[in-house]
C-alpha positions in Angstrom: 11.8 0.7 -43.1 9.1 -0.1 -40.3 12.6 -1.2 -38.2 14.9 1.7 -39.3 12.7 4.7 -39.4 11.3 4.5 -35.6 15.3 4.7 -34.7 16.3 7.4 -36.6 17.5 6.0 -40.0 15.5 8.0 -43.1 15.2 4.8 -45.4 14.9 4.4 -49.3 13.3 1.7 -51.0 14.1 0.3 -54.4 11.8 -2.0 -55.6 14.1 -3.9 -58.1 17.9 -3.7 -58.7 18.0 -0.9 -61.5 15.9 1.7 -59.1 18.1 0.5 -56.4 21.7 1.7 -59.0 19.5 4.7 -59.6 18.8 5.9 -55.9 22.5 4.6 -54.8 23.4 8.0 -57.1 20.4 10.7 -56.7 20.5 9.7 -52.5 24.6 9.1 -52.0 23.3 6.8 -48.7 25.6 6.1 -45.9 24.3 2.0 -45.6 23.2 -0.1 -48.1 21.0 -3.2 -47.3 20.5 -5.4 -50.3 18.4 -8.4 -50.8 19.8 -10.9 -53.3 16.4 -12.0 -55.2 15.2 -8.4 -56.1 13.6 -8.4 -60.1 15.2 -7.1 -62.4 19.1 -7.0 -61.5 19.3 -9.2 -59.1 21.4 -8.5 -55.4 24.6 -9.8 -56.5 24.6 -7.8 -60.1 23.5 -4.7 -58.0 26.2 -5.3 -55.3 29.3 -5.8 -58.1 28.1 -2.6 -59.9 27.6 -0.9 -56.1 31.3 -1.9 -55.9 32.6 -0.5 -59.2 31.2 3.2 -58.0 31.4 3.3 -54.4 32.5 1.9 -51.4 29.2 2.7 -49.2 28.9 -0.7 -46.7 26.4 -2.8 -47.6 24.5 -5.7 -45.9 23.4 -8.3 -47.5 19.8 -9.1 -45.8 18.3 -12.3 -47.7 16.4 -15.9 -47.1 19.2 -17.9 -48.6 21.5 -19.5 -45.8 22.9 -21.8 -48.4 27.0 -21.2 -47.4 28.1 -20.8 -51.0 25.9 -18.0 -51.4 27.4 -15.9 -48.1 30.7 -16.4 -49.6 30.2 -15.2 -53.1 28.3 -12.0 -51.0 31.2 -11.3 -49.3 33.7 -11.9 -52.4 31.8 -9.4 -54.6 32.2 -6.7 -51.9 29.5 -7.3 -49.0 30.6 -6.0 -45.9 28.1 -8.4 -43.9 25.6 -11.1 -44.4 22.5 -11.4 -42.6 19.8 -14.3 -42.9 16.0 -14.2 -42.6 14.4 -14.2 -40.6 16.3 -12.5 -38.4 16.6 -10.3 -34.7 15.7 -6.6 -35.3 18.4 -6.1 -32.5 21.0 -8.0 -34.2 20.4 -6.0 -38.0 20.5 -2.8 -36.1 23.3 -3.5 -34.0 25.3 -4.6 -37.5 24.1 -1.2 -39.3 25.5 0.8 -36.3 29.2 -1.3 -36.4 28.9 -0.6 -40.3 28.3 3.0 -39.7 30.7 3.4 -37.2 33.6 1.9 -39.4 32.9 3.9 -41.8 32.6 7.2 -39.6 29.7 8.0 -41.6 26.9 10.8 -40.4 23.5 8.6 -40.2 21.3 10.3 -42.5 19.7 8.0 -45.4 20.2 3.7 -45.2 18.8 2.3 -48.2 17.0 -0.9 -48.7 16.8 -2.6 -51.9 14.4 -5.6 -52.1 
């Protein structure tokens, strides 16, 4: 949120997988950004059940670089995959292509993790 915010993006923070389901319905956001070790439901168990409701983009933003794990991201739905640590340049120049794509309104990314 401390990279978002200062450029405009209002930003909602789930601090597990179930408040992250929860918040993908009260908030309706335009970006998801999902880590894949959250407690709870972990990132790919949110991002299957993200992909049974909606078809909101989501980012997968997460410490394992492990090339199995990227492609079972992107097979359960993710639209990108993005390693840590990473450019705040680069993640904000992939949330704006996301957006773009899907001609969405930036009002409310959320962050789960």
């Amino acid at each position: 949120s401390r990279t978002l915010e200062p450029e405009g993006y209002g930003v909602v923070v789930a601090a597990d997988g179930g408040s992250a389901l929860t918040l993908l319905e009260d908030c309706r956001p335009d970006l998801v950004i999902l880590d894949i070790m959250m407690p709870g439901l972990n990132g790919f168990q949110v991002l299957d059940l993200i992909r049974q409701r909606s078809s909101v983009p989501v980012i997968m933003l997460t410490a394992r670089g492990e090339v199995t794990t990227l492609r079972d991201a992107l097979s359960l739905g993710a639209d990108d995959y993005v390693r840590k640590p990473f450019s705040t340049q680069e993640l904000l120049a992939r949330i704006r292509a996301k957006l773009r794509r899907a001609g969405a309104e930036v009002t409310m990314p959320i962050k789960g993790g």
